[in-house]
C-alpha positions as CSV (number, residue, x, y, z in Angstrom):
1,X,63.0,-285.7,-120.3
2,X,59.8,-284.6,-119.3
3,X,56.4,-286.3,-118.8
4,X,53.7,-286.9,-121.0
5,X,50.6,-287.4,-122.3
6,X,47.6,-286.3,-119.8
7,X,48.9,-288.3,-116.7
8,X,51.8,-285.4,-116.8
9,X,52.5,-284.8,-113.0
10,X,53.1,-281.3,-110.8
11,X,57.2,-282.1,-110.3
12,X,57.2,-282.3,-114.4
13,X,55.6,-278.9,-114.7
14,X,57.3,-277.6,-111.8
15,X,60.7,-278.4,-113.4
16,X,59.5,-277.0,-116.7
17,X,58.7,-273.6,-115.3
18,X,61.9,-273.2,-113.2
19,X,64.1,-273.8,-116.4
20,X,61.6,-271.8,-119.0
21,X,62.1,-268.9,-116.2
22,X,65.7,-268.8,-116.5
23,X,65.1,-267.5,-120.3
24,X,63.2,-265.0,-122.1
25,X,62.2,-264.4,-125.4
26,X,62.3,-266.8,-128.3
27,X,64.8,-268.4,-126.1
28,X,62.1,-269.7,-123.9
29,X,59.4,-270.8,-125.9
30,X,61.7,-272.4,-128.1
31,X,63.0,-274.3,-124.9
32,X,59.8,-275.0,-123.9
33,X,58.8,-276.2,-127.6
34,X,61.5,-278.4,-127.4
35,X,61.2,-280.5,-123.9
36,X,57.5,-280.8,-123.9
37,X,57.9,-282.3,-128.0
38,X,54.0,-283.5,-128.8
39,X,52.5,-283.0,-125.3
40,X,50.4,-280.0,-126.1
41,X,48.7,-279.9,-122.8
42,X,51.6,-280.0,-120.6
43,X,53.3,-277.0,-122.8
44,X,50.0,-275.6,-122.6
45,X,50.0,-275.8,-118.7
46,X,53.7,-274.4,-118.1
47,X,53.4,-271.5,-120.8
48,X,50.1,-270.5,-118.6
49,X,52.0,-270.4,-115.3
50,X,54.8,-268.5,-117.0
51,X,52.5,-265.8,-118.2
52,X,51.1,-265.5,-115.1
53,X,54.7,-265.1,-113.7
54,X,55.5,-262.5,-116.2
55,X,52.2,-260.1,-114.4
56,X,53.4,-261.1,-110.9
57,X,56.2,-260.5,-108.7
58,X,54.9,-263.2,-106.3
59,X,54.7,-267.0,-107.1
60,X,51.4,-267.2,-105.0
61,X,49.9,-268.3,-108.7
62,X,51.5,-271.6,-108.1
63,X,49.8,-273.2,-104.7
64,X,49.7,-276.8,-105.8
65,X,52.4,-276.5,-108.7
66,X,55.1,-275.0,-107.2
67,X,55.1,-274.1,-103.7
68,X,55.2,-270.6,-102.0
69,X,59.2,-269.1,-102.3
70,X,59.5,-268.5,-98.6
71,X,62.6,-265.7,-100.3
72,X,59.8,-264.1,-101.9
73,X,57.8,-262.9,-98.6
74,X,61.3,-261.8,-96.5
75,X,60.9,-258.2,-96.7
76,X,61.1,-257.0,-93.5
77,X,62.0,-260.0,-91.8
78,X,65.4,-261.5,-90.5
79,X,67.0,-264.4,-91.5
80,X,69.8,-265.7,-89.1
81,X,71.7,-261.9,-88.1
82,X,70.7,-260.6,-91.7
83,X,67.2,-258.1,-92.1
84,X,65.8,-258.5,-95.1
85,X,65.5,-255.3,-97.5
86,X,64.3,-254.8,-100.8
87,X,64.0,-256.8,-103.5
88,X,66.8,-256.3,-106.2
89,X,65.4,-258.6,-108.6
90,X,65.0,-262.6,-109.3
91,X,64.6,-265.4,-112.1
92,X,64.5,-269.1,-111.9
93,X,67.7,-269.3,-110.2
94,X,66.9,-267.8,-107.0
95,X,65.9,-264.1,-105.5
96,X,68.2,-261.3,-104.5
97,X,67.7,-259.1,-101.4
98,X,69.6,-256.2,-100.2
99,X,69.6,-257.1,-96.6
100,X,71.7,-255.3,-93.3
101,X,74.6,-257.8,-91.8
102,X,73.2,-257.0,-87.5
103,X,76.1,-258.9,-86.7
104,X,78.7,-256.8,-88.7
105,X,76.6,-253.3,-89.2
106,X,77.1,-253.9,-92.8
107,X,74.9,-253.6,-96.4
108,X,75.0,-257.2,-98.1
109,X,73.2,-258.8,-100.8
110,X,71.3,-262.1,-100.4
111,X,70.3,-264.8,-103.0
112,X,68.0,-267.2,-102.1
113,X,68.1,-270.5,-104.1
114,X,65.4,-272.2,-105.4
115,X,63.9,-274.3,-102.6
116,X,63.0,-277.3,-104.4
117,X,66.7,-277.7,-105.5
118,X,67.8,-278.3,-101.2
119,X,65.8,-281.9,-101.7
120,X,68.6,-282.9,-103.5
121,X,71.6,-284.1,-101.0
122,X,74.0,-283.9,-103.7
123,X,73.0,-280.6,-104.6
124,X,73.4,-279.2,-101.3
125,X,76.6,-281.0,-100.6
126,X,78.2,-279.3,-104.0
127,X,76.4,-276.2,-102.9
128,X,78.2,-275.6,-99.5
129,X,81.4,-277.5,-101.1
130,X,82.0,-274.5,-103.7
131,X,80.6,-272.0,-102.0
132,X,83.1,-272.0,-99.4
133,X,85.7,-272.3,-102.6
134,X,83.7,-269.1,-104.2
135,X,84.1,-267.3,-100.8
136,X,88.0,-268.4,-100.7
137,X,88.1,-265.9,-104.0
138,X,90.4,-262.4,-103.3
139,X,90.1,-260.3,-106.0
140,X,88.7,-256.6,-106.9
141,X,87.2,-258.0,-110.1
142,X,85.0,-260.8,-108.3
143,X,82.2,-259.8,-106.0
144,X,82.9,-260.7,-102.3
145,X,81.1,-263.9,-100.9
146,X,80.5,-263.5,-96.9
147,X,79.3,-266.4,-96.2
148,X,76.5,-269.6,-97.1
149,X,73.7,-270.9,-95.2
150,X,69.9,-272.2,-95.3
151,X,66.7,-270.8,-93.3
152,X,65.1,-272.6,-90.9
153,X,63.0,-274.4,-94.0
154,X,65.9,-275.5,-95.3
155,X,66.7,-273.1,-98.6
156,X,69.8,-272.5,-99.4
157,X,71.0,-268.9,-99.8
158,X,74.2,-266.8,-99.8
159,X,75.5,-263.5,-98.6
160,X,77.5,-261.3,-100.7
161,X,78.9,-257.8,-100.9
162,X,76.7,-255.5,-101.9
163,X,77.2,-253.3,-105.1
164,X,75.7,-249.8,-105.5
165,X,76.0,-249.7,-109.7
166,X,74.0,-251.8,-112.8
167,X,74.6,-255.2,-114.9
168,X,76.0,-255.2,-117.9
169,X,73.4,-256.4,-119.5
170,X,71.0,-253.0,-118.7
171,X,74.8,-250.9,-119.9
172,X,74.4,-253.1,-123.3
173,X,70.1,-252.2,-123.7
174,X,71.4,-248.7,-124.3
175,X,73.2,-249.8,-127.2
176,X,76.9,-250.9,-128.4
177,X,79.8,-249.3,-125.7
178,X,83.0,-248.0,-127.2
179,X,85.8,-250.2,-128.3
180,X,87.9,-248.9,-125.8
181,X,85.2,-249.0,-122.6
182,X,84.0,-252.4,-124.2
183,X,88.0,-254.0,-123.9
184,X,88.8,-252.4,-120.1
185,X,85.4,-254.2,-119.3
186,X,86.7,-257.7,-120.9
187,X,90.3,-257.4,-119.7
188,X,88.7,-257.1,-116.0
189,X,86.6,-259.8,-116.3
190,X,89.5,-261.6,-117.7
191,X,91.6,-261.1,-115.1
192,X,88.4,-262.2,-112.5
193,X,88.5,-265.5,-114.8
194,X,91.9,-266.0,-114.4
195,X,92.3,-265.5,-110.7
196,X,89.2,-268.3,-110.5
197,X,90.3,-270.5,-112.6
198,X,93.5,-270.9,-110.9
199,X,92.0,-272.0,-107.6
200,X,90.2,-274.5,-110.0
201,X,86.8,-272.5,-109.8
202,X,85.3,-272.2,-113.1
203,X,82.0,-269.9,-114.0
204,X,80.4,-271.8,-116.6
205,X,77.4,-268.7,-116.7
206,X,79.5,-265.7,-117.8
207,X,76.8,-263.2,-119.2
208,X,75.8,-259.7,-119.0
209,X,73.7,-259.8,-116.3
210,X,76.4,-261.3,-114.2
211,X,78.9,-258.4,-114.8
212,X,78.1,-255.4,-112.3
213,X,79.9,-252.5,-112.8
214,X,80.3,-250.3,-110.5
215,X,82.1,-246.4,-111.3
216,X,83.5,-248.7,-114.5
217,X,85.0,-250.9,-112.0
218,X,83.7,-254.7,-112.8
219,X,82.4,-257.7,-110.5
220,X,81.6,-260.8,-111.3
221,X,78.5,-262.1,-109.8
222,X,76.9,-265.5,-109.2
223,X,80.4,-267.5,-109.3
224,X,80.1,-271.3,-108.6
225,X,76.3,-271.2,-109.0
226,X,76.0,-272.9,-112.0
227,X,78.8,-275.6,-111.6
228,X,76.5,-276.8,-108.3
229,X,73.2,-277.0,-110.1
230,X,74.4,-278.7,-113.4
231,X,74.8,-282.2,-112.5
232,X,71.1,-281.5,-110.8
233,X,70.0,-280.0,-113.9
234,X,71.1,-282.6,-116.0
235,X,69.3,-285.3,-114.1
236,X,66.1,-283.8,-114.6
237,X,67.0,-283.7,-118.5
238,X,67.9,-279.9,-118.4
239,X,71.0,-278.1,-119.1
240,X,72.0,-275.1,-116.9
241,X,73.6,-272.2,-118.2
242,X,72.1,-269.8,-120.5
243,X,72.2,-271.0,-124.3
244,X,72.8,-267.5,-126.1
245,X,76.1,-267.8,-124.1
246,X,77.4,-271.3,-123.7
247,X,80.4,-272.5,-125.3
248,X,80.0,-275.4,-128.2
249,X,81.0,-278.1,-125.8
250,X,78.8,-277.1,-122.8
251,X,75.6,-277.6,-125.2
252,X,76.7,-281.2,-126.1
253,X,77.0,-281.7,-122.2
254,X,80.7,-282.6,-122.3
255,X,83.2,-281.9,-119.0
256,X,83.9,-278.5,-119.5
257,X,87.0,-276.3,-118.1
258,X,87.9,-272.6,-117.9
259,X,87.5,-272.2,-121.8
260,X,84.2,-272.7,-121.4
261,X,84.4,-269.0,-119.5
262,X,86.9,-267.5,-122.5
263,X,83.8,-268.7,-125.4
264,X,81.8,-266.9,-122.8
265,X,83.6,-263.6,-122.4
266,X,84.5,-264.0,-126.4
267,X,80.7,-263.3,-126.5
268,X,80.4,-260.8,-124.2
269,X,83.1,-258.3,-126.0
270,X,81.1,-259.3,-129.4
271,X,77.7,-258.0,-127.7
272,X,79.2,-254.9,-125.8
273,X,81.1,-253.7,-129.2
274,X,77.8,-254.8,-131.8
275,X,75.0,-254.4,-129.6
276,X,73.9,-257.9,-130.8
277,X,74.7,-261.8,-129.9
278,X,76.9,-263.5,-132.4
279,X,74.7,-266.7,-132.4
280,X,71.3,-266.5,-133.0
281,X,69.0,-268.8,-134.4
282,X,64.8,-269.8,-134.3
283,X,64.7,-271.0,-130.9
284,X,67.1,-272.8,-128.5
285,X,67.7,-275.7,-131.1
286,X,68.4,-272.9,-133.6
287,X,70.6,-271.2,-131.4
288,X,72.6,-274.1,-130.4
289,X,73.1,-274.6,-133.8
290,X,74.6,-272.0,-134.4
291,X,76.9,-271.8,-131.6
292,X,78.2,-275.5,-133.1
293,X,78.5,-274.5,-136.7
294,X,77.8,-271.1,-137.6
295,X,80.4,-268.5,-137.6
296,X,80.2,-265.2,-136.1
297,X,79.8,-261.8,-139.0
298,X,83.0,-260.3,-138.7
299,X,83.5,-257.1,-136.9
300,X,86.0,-255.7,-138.2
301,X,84.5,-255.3,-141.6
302,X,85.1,-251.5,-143.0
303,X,88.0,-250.7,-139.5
304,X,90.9,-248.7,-140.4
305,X,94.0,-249.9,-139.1
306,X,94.9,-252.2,-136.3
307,X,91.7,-252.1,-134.5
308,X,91.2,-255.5,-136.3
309,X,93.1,-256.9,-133.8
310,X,90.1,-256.6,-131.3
311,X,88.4,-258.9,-133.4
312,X,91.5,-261.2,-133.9
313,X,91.3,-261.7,-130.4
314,X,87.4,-262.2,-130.0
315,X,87.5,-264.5,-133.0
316,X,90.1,-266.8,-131.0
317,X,87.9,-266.7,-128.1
318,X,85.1,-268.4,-130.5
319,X,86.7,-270.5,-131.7
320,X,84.7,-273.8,-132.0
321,X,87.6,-276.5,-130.6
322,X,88.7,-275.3,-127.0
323,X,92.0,-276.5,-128.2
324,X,91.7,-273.6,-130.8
325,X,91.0,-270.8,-128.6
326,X,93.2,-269.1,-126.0
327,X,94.4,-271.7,-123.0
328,X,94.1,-269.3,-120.2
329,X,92.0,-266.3,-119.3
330,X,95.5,-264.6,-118.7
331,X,96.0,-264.7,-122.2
332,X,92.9,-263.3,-123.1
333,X,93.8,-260.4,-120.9
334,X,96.8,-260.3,-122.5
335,X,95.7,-260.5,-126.1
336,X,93.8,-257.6,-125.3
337,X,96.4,-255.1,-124.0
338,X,97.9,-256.1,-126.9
339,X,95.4,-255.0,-129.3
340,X,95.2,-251.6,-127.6
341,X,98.6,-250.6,-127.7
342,X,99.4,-247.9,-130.8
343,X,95.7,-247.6,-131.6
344,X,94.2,-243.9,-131.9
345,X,92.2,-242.7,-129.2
346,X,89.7,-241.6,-131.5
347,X,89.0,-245.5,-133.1
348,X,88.5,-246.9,-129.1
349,X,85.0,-243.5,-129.0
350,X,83.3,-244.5,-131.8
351,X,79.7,-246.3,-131.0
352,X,79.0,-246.2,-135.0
353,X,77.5,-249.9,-135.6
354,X,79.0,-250.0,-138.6
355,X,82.2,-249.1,-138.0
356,X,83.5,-251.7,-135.4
């Protein structure tokens, strides 16, 4: 999986630190831990570079390692009949740039993919395969793809509509959002999942911080992304996704389908009603574990009334067997109007902890 021993070479580390960058936390040292196993020095080497990254906004710390992100010195520039804005943000997956379509007088935002990733032909081929699928997408819970292309060096990057509002990930940092908020969210993603997966698109990276929302209208972001990278990914011994949010199967690397997306979304309503994962463990092994055999703590522990049929319908979405969890994102969707109807205003406000 990776190299070791002192002969460790740059494309080893370089892999190492894209993957490590994708995660934060325990999550990534425990990744780290885990593919570098007894080579102390090359962990030693990649956990340097990723401290580094944490100071820096710039990879201009990685000359010889990994080189120079062409995405990350745009500002300013143009790319084809797109000028390159600010920087919206970026992890190991690419760099996101508001940017103004010339051609069209529009706003749009661009991600630039990782450059290394266009020196694999097969990766480029899925790349423009599904993102012309992902652009194919109508609907006003998925965020619009314009168009796909590469610059002049070659890497890879994607225009999409651009979305004045915040992830759902920096909405859950403030804490746990009201039942009722928290279920409008998930039946709009749900319906985004369904619409997808019926044109045979599937996510397989549902997680906060690809859920804009915008005046409590959602988007989905980044779709298609990770289906192109993971047979790359798993070449190099790496699993794409992120772990606090894959589904049971996608850990084991088995084929996955859109139920893969319902565990995902299953986790999301946990997290935006608890303010915490349901699967946590001591590292990524731990965490995996988890996700394979440990079940989630109830939510509905102390909840008057029929407001335990929230969790009814997040327990089915984690449900360990995709054979045991809803079939279609539809019926998620429809699981959760369900739950909704007859229940008190008043039990859909509450942000108590301890009372969801």
């Amino acid at each position: 999986m990776c190299a070791t021993g002192p002969g460790f070479d740059d494309d080893s580390v370089r892999r190492l630190f894209d993957a490590a960058l994708q995660r934060t936390g325990l999550d990534r040292w425990g990744f780290l831990s885990d593919a570098c196993e007894d080579d102390s020095e090359l962990r030693r080497e990649v956990a340097s570079l990723l401290e580094a990254a944490d100071k820096s906004d710039v990879l201009d710390f990685l000359p010889e390692v990994v080189p120079q992100d062409p995405a990350q010195l745009l500002t300013g520039r143009r790319v084809s009949h797109f000028l390159i804005g600010e920087k919206l943000g970026g992890g190991g997956m690419g760099v996101v740039y508001k940017a103004q379509d010339t051609r069209l007088d529009r706003v749009v935002a661009i991600k630039f993919l990782p450059g290394f990733l266009s020196a694999f032909s097969e990766w480029r081929d899925n790349f423009i395969q599904e993102a012309r699928c992902v652009s194919s997408l109508d609907h006003p819970n998925i965020a619009v793809v314009h168009e796909v292309d590469t610059t002049p060096g070659g890497q890879p990057f994607i225009a999409m509509a651009f979305y004045d509002g915040e992830t759902l990930k920096k909405t859950i940092a403030r804490g746990p959002i009201p039942c009722r908020q928290a279920v409008l969210f998930s039946i709009q993603i749900a319906s985004g999942l369904a619409h997808a997966h019926d044109k045979g698109i599937v996510h397989r990276d549902i997680k906060p911080a690809n859920i804009m929302i915008v005046d409590g209208h959602i988007r989905i972001v980044d779709f298609g992304l990770s289906g192109v990278t993971r047979s790359v990914m798993g070449k190099q011994g790496l699993t794409a996704g992120t772990t606090a949010y894959m589904s049971p199967e996608q850990t084991l690397g088995e084929p996955t389908d859109g139920r893969t997306d319902i565990w995902s979304l299953g986790v999301l309503l946990y997290e935006m009603l608890s303010g915490r994962k349901p699967f946590v463990g001591a590292g990524t092994n731990g965490t995996i574990a988890a996700i394979r055999t440990a079940p989630p703590e109830p939510l509905h522990r102390a909840i008057p009334g029929r407001k335990r049929r929230v969790w009814a319908v997040v327990r089915k979405c984690l449900a360990k067997d995709p054979r045991d969890r809803y079939q279609s994102a539809g019926d998620v969707a429809g699981g959760l109007r369900s739950a909704m109807v007859g229940l008190p205003m008043r039990l859909f406000l509450s942000t108590d902890r301890n009372s969801i």
